[in-house]
C-alpha positions in Angstrom: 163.0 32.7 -145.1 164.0 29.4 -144.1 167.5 30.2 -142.7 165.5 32.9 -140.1 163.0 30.2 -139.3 165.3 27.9 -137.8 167.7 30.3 -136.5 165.0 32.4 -134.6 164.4 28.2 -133.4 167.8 27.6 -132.8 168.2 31.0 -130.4 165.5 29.3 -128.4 166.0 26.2 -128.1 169.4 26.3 -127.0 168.5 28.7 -124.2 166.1 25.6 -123.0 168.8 22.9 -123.6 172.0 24.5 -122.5 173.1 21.0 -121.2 172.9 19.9 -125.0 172.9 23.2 -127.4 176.7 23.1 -127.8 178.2 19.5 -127.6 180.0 19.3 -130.3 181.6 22.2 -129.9 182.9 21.2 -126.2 184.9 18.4 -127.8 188.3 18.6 -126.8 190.4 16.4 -128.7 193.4 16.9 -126.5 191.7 15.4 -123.3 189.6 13.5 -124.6 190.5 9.9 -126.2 189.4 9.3 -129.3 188.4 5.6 -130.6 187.3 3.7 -133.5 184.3 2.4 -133.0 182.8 -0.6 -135.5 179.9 0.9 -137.3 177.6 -2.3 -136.5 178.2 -1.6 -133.1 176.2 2.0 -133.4 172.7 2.8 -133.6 170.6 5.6 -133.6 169.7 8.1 -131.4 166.5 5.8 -130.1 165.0 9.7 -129.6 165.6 10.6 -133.2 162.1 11.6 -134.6 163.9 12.5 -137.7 162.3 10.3 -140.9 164.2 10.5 -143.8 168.1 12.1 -144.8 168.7 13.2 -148.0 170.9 11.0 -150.4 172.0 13.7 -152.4 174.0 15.0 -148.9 174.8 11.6 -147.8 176.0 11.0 -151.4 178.3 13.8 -151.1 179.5 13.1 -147.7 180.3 9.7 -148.2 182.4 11.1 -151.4 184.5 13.3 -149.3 184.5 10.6 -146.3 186.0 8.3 -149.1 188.7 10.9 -150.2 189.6 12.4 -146.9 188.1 10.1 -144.1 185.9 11.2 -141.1 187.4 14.9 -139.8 185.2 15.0 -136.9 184.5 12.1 -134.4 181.0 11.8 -133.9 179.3 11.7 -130.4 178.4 7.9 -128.5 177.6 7.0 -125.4 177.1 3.0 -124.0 174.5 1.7 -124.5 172.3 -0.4 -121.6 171.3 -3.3 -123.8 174.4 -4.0 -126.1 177.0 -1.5 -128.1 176.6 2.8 -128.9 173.9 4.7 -129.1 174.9 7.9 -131.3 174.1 11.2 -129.6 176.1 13.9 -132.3 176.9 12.7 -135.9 174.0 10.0 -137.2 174.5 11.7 -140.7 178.2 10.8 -140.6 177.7 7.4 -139.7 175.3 6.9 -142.4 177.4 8.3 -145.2 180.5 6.1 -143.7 178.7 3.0 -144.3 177.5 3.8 -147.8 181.6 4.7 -147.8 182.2 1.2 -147.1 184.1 1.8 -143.6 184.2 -0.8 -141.1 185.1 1.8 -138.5 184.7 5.5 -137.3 186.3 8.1 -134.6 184.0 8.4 -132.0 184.0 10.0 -128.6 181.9 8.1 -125.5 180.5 10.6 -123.1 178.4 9.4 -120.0 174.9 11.3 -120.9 171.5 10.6 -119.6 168.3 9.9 -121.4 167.7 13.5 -120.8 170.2 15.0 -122.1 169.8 12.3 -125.5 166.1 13.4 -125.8 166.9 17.4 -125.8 170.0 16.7 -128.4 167.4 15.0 -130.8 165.4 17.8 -130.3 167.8 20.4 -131.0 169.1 18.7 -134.1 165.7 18.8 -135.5 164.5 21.9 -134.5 168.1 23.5 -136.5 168.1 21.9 -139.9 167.8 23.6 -142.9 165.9 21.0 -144.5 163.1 20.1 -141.5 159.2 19.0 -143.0 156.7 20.1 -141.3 155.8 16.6 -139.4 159.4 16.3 -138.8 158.6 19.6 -136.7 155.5 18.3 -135.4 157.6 15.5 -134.0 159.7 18.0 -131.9 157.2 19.5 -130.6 155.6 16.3 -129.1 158.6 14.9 -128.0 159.3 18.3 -126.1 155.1 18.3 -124.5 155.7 14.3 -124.1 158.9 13.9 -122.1 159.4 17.8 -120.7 155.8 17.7 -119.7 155.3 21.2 -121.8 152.1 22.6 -122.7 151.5 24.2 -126.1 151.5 27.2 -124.9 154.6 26.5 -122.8 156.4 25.5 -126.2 155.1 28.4 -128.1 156.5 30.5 -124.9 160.4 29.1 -125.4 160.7 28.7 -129.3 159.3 32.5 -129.5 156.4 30.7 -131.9 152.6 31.8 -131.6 150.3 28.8 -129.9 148.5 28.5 -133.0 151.4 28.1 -135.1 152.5 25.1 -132.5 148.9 24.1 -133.0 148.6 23.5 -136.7 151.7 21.6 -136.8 150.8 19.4 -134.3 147.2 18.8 -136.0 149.6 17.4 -139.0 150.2 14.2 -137.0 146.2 13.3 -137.1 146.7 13.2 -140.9 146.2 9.6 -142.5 149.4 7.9 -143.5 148.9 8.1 -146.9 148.4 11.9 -146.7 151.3 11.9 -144.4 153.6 10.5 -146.5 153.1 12.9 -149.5 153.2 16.0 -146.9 156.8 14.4 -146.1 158.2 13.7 -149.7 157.0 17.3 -150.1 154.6 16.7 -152.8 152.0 18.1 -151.0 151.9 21.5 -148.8 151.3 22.2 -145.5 148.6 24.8 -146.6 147.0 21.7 -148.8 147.2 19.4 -145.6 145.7 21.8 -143.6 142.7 22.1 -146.0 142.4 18.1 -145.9 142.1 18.8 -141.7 139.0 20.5 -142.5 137.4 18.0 -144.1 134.3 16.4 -142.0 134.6 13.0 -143.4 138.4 12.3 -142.4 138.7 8.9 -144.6 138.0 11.3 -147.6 141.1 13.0 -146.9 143.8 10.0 -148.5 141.5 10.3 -151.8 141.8 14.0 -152.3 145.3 14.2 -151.5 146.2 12.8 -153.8 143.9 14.4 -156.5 145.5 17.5 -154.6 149.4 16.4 -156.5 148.0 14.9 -159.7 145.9 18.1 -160.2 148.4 20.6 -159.0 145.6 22.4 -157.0 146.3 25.6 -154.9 145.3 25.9 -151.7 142.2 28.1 -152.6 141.0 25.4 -155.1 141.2 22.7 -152.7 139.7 24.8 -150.2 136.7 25.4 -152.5 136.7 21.3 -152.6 136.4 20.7 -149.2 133.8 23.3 -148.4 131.5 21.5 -151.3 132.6 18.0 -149.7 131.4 19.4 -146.3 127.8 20.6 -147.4 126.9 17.6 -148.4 129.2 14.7 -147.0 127.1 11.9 -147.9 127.3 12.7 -151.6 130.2 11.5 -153.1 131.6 14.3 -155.1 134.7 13.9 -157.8 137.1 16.9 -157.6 137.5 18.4 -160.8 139.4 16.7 -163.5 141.2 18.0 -166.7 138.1 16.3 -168.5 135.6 18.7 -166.7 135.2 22.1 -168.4 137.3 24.6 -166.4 136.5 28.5 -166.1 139.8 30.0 -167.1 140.6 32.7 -164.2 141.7 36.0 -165.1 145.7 37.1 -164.9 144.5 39.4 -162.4 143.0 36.5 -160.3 146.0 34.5 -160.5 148.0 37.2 -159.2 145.5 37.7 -156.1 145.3 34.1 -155.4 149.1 33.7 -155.5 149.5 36.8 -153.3 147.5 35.3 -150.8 149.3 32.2 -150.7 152.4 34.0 -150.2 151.2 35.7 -147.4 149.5 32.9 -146.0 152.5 31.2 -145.6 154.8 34.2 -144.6 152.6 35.5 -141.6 151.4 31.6 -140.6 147.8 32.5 -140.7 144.9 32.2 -143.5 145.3 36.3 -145.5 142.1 36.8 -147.9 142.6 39.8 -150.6 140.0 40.8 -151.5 140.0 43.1 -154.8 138.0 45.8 -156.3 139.6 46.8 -159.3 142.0 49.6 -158.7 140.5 48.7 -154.6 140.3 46.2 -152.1 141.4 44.9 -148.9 143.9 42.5 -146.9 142.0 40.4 -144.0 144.1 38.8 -141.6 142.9 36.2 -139.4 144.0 35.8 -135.6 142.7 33.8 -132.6 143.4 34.9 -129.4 145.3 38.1 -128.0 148.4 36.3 -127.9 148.3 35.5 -131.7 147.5 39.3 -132.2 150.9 40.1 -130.3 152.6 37.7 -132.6 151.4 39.2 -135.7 151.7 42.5 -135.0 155.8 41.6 -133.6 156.0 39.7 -136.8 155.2 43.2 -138.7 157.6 45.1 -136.9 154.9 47.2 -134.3 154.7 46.9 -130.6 151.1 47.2 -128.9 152.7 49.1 -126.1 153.7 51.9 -128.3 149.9 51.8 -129.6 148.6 51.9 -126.5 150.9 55.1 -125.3 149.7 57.0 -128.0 
């Protein structure tokens, strides 16, 4: 699922940034001089909303960068205050210096603040390994200095406005919350939960008790809504010391079924089950998110309407 996400992105987003969607792949090492650039002169893409990089990949890169050297320069361009700013190729740098290099091939191009906010962007919006606020990120950036509308971004990435939404509501999280939504530890389904919440400095607290509990989204759901009745109370989420009703197999199976779908279609999905019947409830919000869905399952309201 992940490699169609970002390459239904990537189709996109490279349609709106044509000026940046293929610059590495422009470089022409037979025109254009290559230098070695010291790596303390370099820094970061100052657009870069990206938080972390994995050290397993920068392990590995720096392995091979330490056996074979860089094989592609990475992109610079001067800097107004003092030395490079990177445009193409932050990951290489990275793993050069945990290589122990003093230098690397670089390439200066003359590019303008424009141009260096839409390649951030489209690195972002194209890796495999993108968190959800690392997404939300993006999308800000793109509202912020492209002076997009929500609707405007849902229009270009091919995204429903709600789906734009949600991520964006990620960034109200607290920071504590935040982090464990970025390490991964907890879901985007669990942090949109949290969002319901009425008392928001309650959200931190049961975020936690979200990862140490190993709660699905349905139990944590159930928490909040008992939170929200009665905010004032103070009410502990259930603990391995409180006696537990032990759900059915069969219940299990529901509930995971509708977290499966939940996350596949980008909306909430109830199943609700009747023995041998039951039915599917899909939620949507507006007549553009009903277009979405119904594109997402492969039917077109035109041909509905005809008949």
């Amino acid at each position: 699922m992940a490699n169609k996400k970002h390459k239904s992105l990537g189709q996109g987003i490279n349609a709106l940034f044509p000026d940046a969607a293929n610059l590495e792949e422009t470089i022409d090492e037979s025109s254009e001089r290559i230098v070695q650039i010291d790596l303390g002169d370099l820094r970061p893409n100052p657009y870069q909303p990206r938080r972390e990089f994995s050290q397993q990949a920068l392990d590995e890169l720096s392995k091979s960068i330490s056996q074979q050297g860089v094989l592609q320069p990475i992109i610079v361009r001067q800097s107004s205050v003092k030395g490079y700013e990177i445009v193409a190729g932050e990951r290489r740098y990275r793993a050069s210096k945990q290589a122990g290099l003093e230098t690397i091939p670089a390439i200066i191009r003359e590019l303008d603040e424009k141009v260096m906010m839409q390649v951030a962007i489209l690195e972002n919006l194209q890796r495999e390994d993108l968190t959800a606020l690392e997404e939300a990120d993006a999308y800000q950036l793109m509202m912020d200095k492209l002076d997009m509308t929500q609707e405007k971004v849902a229009k270009e990435l091919g995204k429903s406005r709600s789906y734009i939404a949600n991520h964006l509501r990620l960034r109200t999280l607290p920071a504590e919350a935040k982090a464990l939504l970025q390490s991964g530890d907890l879901s985007m389904g669990q942090a949109r939960t949290l969002l319901g919440l009425k008392e928001k400095k309650q959200i931190p607290k049961l975020a936690q008790q979200a990862v140490q509990d190993e709660l699905t989204v349905r139990q944590l759901e159930a928490i909040v809504s008992e939170y929200n009745q009665d905010p004032a109370e103070s009410k502990e989420p259930p603990t391995d010391k409180q006696p537990k009703q032990p759900a059915s197999r069969q219940t299990l199976i529901i509930r995971d079924l509708e977290e499966r779908l939940t996350s596949q279609l980008d909306r909430t999905v109830h199943i609700k089950d009747h023995g041998e019947k039951g039915k599917i409830v899909l939620d949507y919000h507006s007549t553009e998110d009903l277009n979405h869905l119904l594109a997402h399952l492969g039917l077109d309201i035109n041909e509905t309407e005809a008949t």
